[in-house]
C-alpha positions as CSV (number, residue, x, y, z in Angstrom):
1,X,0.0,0.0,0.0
2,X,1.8,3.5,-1.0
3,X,1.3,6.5,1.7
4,X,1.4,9.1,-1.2
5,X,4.9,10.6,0.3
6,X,6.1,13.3,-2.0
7,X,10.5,13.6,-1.2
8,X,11.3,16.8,-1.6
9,X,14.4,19.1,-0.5
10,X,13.7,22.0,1.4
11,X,13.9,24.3,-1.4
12,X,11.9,22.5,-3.7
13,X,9.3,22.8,-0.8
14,X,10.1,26.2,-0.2
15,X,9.4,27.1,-4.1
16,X,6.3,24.6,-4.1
17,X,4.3,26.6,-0.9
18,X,5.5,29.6,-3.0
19,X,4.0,28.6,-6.1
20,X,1.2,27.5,-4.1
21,X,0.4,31.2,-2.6
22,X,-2.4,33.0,-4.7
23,X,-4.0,36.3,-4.1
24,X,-7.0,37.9,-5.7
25,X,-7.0,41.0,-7.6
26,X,-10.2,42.7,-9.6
27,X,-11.8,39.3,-9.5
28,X,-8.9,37.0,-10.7
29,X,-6.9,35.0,-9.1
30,X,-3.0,35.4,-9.5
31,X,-0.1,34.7,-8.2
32,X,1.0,36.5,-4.9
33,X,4.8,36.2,-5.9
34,X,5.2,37.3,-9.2
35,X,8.7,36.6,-9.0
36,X,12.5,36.5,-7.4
37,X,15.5,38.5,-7.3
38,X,18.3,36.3,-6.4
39,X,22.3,36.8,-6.2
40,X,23.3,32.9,-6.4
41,X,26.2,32.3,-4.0
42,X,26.8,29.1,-1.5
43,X,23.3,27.9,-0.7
44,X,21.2,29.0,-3.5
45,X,23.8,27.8,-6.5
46,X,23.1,24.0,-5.0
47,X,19.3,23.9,-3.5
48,X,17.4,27.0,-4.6
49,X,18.3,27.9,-7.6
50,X,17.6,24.4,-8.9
51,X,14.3,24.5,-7.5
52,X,13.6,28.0,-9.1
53,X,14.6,26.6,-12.2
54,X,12.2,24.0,-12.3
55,X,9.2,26.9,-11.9
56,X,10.4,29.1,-13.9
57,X,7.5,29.4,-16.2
58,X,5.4,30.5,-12.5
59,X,8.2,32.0,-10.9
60,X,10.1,34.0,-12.9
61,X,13.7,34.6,-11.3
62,X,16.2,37.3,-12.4
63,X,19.6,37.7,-11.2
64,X,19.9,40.6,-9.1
65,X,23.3,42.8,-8.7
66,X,23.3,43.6,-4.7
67,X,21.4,43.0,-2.0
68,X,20.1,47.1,-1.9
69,X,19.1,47.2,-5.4
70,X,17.0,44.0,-5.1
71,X,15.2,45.1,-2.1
72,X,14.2,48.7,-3.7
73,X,13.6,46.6,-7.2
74,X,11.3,44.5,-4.8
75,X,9.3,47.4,-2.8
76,X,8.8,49.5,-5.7
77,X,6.9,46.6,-7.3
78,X,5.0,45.9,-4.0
79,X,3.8,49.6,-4.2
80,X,3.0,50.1,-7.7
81,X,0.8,46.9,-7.3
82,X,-0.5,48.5,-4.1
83,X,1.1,45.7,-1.9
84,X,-1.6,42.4,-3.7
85,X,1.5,41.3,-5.6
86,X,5.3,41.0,-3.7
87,X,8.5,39.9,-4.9
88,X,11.0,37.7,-3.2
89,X,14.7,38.8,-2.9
90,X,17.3,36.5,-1.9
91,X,20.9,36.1,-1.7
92,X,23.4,33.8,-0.2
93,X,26.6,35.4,1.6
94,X,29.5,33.6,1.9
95,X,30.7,31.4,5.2
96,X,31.6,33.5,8.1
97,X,29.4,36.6,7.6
């Protein structure tokens, strides 16, 4: 008898609940993240950015150039939408920071 288990790495199951997230704007129903800035370093070149790959028809990612300029990237977007859609930013800093 098979218990249905799905195996999944933490970032494919991080990128799944974020797929997952949907919000509702004049009547439609879209996505809440419409996307991700990421700077690929340690942890995201091996686990996240794989995952994002996999999504990237529903979760568009583009590589960002600092931390700063993602995070203003991501709350201008968050206020021309008037906050229904967000963007993710993430980066991945190198050991000892």
């Amino acid at each position: 008898m098979s218990t249905g288990t799905t195996r999944l790495t933490m970032s494919q199951a991080l990128v799944r609940w974020l797929t997952a997230q949907m919000t509702e704007i004049d009547g439609q129903c879209v996505p809440l993240f419409a996307g991700v800035f990421c700077i690929f370093g340690h942890g995201n070149v091996t686990c996240l950015s794989e995952a994002l790959a996999a999504v990237q028809d529903r979760l568009p990612t583009w590589r960002g150039q600092n931390e700063q300029s993602m995070a203003w990237a991501a709350i201008g977007f968050a206020k021309a939408k008037r906050q229904r859609q967000v963007m993710i930013a993430t980066s991945s800093i190198g050991p000892g920071r």
